[in-house]
C-alpha positions in Angstrom: 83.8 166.5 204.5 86.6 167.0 201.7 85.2 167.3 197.9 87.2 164.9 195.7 89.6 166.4 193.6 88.0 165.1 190.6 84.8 166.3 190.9 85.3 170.0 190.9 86.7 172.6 187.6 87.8 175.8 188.3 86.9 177.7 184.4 87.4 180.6 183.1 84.9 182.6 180.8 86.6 184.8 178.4 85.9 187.0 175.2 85.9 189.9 173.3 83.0 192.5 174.3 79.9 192.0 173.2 80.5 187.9 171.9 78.4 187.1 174.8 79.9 185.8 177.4 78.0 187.1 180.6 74.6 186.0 178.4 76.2 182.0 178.2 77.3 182.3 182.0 73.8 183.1 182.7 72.4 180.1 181.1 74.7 178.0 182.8 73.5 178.9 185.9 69.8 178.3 185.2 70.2 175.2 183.1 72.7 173.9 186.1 69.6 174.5 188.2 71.7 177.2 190.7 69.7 180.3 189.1 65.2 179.7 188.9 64.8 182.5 186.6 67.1 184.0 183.6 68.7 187.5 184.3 69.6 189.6 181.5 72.4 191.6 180.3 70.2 194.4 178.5 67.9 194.6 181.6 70.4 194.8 184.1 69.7 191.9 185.7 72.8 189.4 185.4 73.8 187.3 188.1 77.7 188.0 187.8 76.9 191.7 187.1 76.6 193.0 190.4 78.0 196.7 190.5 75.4 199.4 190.0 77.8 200.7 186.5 77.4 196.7 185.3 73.9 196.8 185.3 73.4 200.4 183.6 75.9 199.7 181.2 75.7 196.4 179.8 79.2 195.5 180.5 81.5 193.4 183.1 83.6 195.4 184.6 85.0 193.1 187.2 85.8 189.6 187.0 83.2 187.8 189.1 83.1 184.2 190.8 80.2 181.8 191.2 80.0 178.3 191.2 77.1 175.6 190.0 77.1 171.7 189.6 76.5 170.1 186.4 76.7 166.1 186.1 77.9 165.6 189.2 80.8 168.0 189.3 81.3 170.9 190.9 82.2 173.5 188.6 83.5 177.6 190.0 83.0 179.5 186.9 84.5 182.7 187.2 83.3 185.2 184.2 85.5 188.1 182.8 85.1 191.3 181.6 85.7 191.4 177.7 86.3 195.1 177.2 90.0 195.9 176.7 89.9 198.6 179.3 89.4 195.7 182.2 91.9 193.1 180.8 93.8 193.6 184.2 90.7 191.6 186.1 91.1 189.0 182.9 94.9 189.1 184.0 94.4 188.4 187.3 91.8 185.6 186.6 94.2 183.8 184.2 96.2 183.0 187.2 93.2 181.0 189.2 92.0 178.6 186.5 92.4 175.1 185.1 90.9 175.6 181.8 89.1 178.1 180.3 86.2 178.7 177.7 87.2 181.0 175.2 83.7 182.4 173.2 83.9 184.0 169.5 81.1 185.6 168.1 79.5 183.7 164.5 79.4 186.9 163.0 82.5 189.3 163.6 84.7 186.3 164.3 88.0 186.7 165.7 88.4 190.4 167.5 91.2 192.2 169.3 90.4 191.2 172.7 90.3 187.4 171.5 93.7 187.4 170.2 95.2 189.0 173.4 93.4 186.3 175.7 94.4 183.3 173.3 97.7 184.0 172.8 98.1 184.3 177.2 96.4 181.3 177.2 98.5 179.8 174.9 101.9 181.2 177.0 100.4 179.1 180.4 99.6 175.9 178.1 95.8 176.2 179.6 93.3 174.0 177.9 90.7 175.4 176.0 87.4 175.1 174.7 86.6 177.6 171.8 82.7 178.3 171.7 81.3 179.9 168.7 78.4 181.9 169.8 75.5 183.8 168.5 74.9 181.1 165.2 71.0 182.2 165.3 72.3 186.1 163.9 72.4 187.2 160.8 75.4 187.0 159.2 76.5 184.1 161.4 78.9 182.1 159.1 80.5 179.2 161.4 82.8 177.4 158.5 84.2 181.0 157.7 85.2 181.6 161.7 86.5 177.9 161.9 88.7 179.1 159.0 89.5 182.5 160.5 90.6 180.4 163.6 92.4 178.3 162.2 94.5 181.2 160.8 94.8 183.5 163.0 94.4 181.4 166.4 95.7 178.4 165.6 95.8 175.3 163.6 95.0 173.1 166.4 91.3 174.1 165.9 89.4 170.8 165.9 85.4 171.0 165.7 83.7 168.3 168.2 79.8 169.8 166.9 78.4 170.1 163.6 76.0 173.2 163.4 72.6 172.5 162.3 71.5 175.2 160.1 72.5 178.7 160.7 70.9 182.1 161.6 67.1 181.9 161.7 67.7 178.0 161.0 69.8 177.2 163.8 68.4 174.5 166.0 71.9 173.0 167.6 74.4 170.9 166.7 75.4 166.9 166.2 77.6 165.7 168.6 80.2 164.5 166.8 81.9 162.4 169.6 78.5 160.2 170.2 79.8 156.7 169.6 76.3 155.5 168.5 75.8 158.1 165.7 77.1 157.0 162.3 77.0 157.7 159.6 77.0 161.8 159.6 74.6 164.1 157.5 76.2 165.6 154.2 76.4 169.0 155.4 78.0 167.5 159.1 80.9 166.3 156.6 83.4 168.9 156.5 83.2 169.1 160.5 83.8 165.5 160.9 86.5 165.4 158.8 88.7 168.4 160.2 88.4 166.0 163.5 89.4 162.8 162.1 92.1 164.0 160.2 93.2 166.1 163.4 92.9 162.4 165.5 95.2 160.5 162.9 97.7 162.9 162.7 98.7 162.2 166.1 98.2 158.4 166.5 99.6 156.1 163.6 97.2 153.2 164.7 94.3 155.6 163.7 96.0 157.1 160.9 95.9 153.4 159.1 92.6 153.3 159.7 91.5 156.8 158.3 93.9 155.5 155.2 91.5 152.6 155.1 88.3 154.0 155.5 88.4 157.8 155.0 87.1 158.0 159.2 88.0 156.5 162.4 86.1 155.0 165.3 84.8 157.5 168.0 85.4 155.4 170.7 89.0 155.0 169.6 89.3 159.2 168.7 88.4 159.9 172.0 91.0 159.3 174.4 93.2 160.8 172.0 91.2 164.1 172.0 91.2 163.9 175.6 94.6 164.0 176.1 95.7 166.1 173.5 93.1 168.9 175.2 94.3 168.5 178.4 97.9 168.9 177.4 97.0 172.0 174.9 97.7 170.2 171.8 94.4 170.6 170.6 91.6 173.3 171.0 87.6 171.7 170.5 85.2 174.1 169.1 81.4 174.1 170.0 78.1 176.4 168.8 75.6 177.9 170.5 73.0 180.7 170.2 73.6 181.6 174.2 70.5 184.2 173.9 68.1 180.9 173.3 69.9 178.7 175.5 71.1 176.6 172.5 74.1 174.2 172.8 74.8 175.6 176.7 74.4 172.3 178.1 76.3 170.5 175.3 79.2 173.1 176.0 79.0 172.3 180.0 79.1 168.5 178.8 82.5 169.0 177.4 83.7 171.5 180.0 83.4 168.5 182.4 84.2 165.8 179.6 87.5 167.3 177.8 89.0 170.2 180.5 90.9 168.9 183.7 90.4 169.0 187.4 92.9 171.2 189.9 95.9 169.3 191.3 97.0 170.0 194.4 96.5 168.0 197.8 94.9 168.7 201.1 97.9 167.2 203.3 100.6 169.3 201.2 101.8 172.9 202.7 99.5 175.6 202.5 100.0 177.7 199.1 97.1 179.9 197.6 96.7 183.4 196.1 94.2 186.3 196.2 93.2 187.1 193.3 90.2 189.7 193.9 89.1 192.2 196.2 86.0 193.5 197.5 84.6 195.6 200.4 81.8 194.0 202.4 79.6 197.4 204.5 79.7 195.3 207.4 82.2 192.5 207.1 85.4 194.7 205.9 87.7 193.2 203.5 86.4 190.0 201.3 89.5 188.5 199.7 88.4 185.8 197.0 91.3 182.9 197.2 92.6 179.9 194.6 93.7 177.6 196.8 96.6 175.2 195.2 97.8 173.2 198.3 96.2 172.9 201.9 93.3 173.6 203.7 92.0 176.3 205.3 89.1 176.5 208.1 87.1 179.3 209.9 89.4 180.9 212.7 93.0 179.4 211.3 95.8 181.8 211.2 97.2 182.0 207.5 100.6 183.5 206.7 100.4 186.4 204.4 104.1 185.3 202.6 104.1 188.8 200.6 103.8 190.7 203.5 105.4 188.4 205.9 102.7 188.9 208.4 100.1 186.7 209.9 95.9 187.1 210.1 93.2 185.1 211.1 90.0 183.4 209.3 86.8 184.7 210.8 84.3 183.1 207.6 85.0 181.5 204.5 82.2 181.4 202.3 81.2 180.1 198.3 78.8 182.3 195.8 75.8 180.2 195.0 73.8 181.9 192.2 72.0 184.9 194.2 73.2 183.7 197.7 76.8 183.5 199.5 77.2 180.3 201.6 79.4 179.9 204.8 81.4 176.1 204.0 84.0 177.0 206.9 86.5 175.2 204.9 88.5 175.8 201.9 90.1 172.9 199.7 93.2 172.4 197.7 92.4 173.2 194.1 89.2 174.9 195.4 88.3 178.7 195.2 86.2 181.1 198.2 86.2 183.9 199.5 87.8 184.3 203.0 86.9 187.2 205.4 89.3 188.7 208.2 91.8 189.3 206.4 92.5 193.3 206.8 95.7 193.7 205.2 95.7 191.6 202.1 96.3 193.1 198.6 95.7 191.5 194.8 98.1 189.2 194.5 98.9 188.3 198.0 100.6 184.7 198.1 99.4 183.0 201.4 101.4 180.1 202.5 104.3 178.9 200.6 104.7 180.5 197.1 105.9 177.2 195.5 102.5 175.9 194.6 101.2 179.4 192.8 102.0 179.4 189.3 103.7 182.7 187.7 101.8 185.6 186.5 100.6 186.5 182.7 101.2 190.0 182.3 98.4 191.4 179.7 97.4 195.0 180.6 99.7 198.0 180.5 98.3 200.9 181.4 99.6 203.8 178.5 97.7 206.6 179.9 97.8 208.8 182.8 95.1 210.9 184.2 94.7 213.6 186.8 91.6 213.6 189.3 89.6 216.9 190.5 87.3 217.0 193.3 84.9 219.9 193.6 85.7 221.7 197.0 88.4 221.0 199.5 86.5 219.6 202.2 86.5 216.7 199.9 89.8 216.5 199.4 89.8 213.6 202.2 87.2 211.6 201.1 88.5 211.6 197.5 91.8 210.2 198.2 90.0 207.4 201.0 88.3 206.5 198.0 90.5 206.2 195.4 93.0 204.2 197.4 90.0 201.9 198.4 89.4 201.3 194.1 93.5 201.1 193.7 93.8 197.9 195.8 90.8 196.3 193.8 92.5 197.3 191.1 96.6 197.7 191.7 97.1 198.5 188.4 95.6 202.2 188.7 99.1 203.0 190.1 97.5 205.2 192.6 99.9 208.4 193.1 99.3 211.0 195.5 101.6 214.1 195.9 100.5 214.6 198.9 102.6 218.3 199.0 101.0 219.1 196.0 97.5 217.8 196.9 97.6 216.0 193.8 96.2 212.3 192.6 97.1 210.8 189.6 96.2 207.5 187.9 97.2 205.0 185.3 94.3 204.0 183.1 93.8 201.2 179.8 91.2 204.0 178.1 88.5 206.5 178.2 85.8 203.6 178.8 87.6 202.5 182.5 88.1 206.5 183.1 83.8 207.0 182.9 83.7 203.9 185.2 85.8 205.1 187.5 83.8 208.4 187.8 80.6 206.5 188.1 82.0 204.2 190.8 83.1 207.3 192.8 79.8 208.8 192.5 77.8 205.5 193.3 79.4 204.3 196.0 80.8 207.2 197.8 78.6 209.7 196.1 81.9 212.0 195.2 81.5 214.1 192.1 85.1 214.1 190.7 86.1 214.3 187.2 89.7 213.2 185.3 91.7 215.6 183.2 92.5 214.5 179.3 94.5 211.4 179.8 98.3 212.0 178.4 100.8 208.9 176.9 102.6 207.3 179.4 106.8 207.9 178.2 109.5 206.2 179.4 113.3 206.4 179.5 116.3 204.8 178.5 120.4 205.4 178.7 121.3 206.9 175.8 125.1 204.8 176.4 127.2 203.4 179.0 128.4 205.4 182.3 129.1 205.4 185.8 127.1 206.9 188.5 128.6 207.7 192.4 128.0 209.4 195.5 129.8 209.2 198.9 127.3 210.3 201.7 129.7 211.1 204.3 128.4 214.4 205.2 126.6 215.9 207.7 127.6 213.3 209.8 126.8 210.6 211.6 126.6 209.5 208.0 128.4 207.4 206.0 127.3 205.7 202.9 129.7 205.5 199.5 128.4 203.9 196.3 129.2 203.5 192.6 127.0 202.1 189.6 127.7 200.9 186.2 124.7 201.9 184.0 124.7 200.4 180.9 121.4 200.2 177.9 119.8 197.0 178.0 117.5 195.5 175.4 113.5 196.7 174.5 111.5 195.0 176.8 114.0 193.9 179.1 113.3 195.9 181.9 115.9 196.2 184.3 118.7 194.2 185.5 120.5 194.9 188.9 123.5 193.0 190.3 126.6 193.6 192.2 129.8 192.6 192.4 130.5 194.2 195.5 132.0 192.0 198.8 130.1 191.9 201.8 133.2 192.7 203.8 133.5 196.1 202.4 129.4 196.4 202.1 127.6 194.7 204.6 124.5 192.2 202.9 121.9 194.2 204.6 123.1 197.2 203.0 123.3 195.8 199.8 119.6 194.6 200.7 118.7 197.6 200.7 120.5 199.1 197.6 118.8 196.7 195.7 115.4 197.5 196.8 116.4 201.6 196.4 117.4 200.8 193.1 113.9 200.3 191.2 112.6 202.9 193.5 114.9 205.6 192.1 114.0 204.7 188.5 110.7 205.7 188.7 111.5 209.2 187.8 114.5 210.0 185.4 115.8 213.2 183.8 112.7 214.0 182.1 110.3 213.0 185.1 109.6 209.6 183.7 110.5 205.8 184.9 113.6 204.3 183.1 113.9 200.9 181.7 115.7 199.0 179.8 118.6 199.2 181.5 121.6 196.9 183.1 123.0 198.7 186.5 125.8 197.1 188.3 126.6 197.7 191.8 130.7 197.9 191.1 131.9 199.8 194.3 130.2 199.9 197.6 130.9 201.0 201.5 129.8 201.7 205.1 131.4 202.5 208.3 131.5 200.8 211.5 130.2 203.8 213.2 129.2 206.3 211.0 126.9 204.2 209.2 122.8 204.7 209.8 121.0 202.2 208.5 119.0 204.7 206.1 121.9 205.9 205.0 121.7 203.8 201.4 118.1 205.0 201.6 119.2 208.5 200.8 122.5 208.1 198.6 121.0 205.3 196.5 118.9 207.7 194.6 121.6 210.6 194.1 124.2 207.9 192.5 121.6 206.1 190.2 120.4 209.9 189.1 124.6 211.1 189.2 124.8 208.0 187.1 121.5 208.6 184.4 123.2 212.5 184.0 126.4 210.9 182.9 124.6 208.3 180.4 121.8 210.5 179.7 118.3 209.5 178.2 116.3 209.1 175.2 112.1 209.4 175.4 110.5 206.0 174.8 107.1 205.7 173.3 104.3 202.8 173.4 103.6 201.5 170.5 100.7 199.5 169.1 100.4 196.4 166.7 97.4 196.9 164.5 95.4 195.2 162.3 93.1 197.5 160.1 90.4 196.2 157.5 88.3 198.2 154.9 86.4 198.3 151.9 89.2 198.7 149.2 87.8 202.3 148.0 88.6 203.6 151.6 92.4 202.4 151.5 94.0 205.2 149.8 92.4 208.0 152.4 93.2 205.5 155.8 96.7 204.7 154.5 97.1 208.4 154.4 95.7 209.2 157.9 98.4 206.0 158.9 101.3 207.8 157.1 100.5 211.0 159.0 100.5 209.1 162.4 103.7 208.5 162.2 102.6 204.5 161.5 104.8 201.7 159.8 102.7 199.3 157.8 103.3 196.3 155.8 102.1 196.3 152.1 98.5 196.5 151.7 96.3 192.9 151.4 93.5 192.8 148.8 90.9 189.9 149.4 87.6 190.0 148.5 86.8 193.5 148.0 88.4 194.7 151.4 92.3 196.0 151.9 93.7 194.2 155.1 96.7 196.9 156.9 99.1 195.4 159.6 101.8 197.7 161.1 103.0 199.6 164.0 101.3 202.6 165.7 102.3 205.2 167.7 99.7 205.5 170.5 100.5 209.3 171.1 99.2 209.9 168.0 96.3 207.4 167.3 94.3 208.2 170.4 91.2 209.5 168.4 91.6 207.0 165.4 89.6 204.5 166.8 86.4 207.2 167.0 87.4 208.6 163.5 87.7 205.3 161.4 83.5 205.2 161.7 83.4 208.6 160.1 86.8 208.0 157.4 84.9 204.3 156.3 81.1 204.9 156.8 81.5 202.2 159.6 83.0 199.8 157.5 85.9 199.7 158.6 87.3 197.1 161.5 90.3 198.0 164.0 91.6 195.5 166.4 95.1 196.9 168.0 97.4 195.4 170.9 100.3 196.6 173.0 103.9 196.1 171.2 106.1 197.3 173.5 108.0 200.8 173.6 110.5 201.8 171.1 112.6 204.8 170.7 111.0 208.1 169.9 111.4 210.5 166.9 114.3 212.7 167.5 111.9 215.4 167.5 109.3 214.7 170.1 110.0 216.0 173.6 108.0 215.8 176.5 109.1 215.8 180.0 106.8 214.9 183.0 106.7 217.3 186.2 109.0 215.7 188.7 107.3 214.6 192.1 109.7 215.9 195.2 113.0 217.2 195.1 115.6 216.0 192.4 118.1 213.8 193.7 120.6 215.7 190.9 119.7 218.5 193.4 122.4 217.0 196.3 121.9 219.5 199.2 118.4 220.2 198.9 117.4 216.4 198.7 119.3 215.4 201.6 118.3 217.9 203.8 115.0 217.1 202.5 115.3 213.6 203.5 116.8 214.2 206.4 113.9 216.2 207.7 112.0 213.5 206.9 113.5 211.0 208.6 113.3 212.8 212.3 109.8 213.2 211.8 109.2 209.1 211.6 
């Protein structure tokens, strides 16, 4: 039997660590009724925290789904982790919802890890409910947070709850959208008014009313909030003290009141994405789906678009508080997790791509590390393993040098590094530890060039190329094209050129990948019999690396934007520290006794600032940083990266070494 559309919400739970998000998730599920008693971060005993390392720790480390019913609606609540090392699960889960509830803590306000996920929420136009938690702590100071939001979030900020008292006083908060409440308390006031005046500004009917009366009618504010949400005009803010269980049912009220439900239709082509990964001991490969278009049942073959290949359904079951259930179907606009599927990867687009929305890139990994196993006869097992985590988690950027019997990862910081050591020893009970993570470089063309090879030797061979390289803008990536005519370079060849291309980048003259670049295919030629289709596998590399000699290349560097806040007697000794970091910083902010510093960091050299500001400020300090992009480095700094294989630049010894290769496929 189908669901209607319109009863169902697919939300998001985001935040920065610690604000309390897995603690409100929690209480939705037993207040819902899905969930008899209350689990507990501290304890270990969280529904959505079900690795081993969650439950020790305290902390989400993967994004999980469940789903509960609240009002009649049927709401999959998928909850994030909030620690910056694990923003590529919030990544991924961005991609999945409708709306999302975005929760700030009373007391430290907004954090790092809040701006990040509010300003990608802001780039997909997702509506969004703000939720102030933790009002019952001390310290909690709700109108200074609205203000703070307003600020540094956005203007939009409109308050649809007045908080009753604050920290031990707390006891909930006046809905300020019931249309049979009137007038307001005094110190309800200042809430009320930032919503009417918010209402008016967009309506001119209401805006002669608020002239006329100083307030509006609720039941005419409302459908003017309503849409403004649901077109992410306007961002309503509710309080809670999540621990207690107060103002969780208020903030599911407006969750199914204010945030919209999926589009998408059952009789339209099949489109959905996977999204998540997980290994099941005896049912194999679970891949959690967002479905946008179509429907899927138990034992239907689904084609995998990304890999072009087809598998078939064997269950499709929903997560219902401690249980899984088996629905044997799966919905447009509905989300599951689907069994059978062997081959699928994160990311995977089943069906037709032109339902799935486009990806929000968040997390770039700016560290690599190095993993050591303890004996040999290991060796095996270790690299089983960590290719098993690197497809729950494509952004570790698995690399194994198999020759040199090597593994190396990509990693967001030293937090995800002791997780993935506990992960290996929990689950596969490996003992492995990572080296000191190093900065992640890049390169760049220094100027313009050409780069060429003609493959015509030892024959049959026959494969000539020629590249304009030219430097592109920061951030821009690369851009390939070419000019070249299919009569003198057949399309499939130029196929595969194309794909060769960002292949060969990953490792330029000092060992790192190369971006930022614009290469143009300008000259281009095979033979009628000479030609082996892997021919352009082996001379695309040798003309893009001929080519990056000729233009050479400069070391990039990441960089980070920060935003640092102290006591004003500490600013003198941290501005100092930031000079010696190689950091560029506006001038200094006084307000109210504290110094406020915003600039750019180098992340090579402020990878043990975050530790040492406790120690430089006697914990008074605050640091929230986020990725700016890569810029060029000081003349001075040189650091190549150990090269993987032979060098193309190395024409006879990478051809035969190719070549060898080849014959053994």
């Amino acid at each position: 039997m189908f669901e209607e559309q319109e009863a169902r919400r697919n939300i998001g739970i985001f935040a920065h660590v610690d604000a309390g998000k897995t603690t409100t998730t929690e209480q939705m599920l037993y207040q819902s009724g899905r969930i008899r008693t209350l689990g507990s971060v501290d304890t270990g005993t969280a529904q959505t925290d079900s690795l081993d390392v969650e439950r020790e720790r305290g902390i989400s480390v993967r994004a999980s789904v469940t789903r509960l019913l609240w009002q009649g609606v049927s709401i999959n609540l998928v909850d994030t982790p909030g620690h910056v090392d694990f923003l590529s699960e919030v990544e991924r889960s961005l991609r999945v919802m409708d709306g999302a509830v975005l929760i700030i803590s009373a007391v430290e306000g907004v954090q790092s890890q809040t701006e990040v996920i509010w300003q990608a929420l802001r780039d997909m136009r997702m509506p969004t409910i703000l939720y102030i938690n933790k009002m019952d702590r001390v310290g909690a100071d709700p109108l200074a947070v609205m203000e703070q939001i307003r600020r540094l979030l956005t203007p939009a900020a409109v308050p649809i709850q007045a908080p009753d008292g604050v920290e031990d006083t707390f006891v909930g908060s006046v809905d300020l959208l019931d249309e049979g409440r009137t007038p307001y308390e005094p110190w309800a006031a200042p809430y009320r008014k930032l919503l009417v005046e918010y209402a008016a500004e967009q309506d001119d009917a209401l805006m002669l009313q608020y002239m006329d009366t100083e307030d509006v009618h609720t039941a005419e504010l409302l459908p003017v909030l309503i849409d403004s949400v649901q077109r992410s005009l306007c961002v309503p803010v509710c309080f809670g003290a999540s621990n207690r269980g107060v103002g969780v049912a208020q903030l599911m009220d407006t969750m199914v009141r204010l945030l919209p439900a999926p589009a998408g239709s059952n009789e339209a082509e099949l489109s959905g994405i996977v999204f998540k990964l997980e290994k099941d001991a005896a049912m194999g490969r679970i891949a959690h789906v967002r479905l946008y278009n179509g429907v899927i049942r138990n034992r239907d073959t689904v084609f995998n678009h990304t890999l072009g290949i087809e598998e078939k359904v064997t269950q499709i079951r929903k997560v219902e508080g401690q249980k899984t259930i088996d629905t044997g179907i799966l919905q447009a606009g509905d989300i599951a997790s689907v069994y059978g599927w062997s081959r699928a990867r994160i990311g995977d687009i089943m069906g037709s791509p032109k339902g799935v929305p486009g990806e929000q890139r968040l997390a770039v990994p700016l560290l690599t590390v190095q993993v050591h196993w303890r004996n040999e006869a290991e060796y095996p097992a270790v690299v089983a393993a960590m290719q098993e985590l690197a497809d729950e988690d494509p952004l570790l950027d698995l690399q194994w040098l198999q020759d040199e019997r090597e593994l190396h990862l990509k990693v967001m910081g030293r937090i995800q590094m002791e997780i993935i050591i506990h992960l290996l020893s929990s689950r596969y009970g490996l003992v492995v530890t990572l080296g000191e993570p190093s900065v992640i470089y890049k390169e760049t063309p220094v100027h313009a060039g050409e780069g060429f090879m003609a493959y015509t030797m030892p024959k049959p061979c026959w494969a000539i190329l020629r590249f304009r390289i030219e430097p592109g803008a920061r951030g821009s990536g690369l851009r390939y094209s070419s000019i070249v005519r299919n009569e003198h370079l057949l399309e499939r060849y130029q196929n595969e050129v194309a794909r060769r291309v960002p292949i060969a980048l990953e490792q330029g003259l000092r060992g790192w990948e190369v971006t930022d670049l614009v290469i143009t295919l300008i000259e281009g030629e095979h033979h009628v019999w000479h030609t082996h289709p892997l021919d352009f596998v082996i001379a695309t590399p040798m003309a893009i690396m001929d080519g990056l000699a000729n233009t050479r290349t400069k070391l990039l560097e990441p960089l980070l934007r920060f935003r640092l806040s102290t006591p004003e007697e500490y600013g003198g000794k941290l501005m100092n520290e930031l000079v010696l970091m190689r950091s560029q910083f506006d001038t200094p902010v006084l307000r109210n006794g504290r110094m406020d510093i915003e600039g750019m960091l180098p992340v090579a050299t402020s990878l043990d600032f975050p530790s040492r500001l406790g120690s430089l400020t006697k914990g008074r300090g605050t640091l929230s940083v986020f990725f700016a992009g890569y810029q060029d480095c000081p003349p001075e700094v040189e650091v190549e990266r150990q090269r993987r294989g032979v060098n193309p630049l190395d024409q006879s010894k990478y051809i035969l070494a190719v070549r060898n290769a080849l014959t053994q496929l």
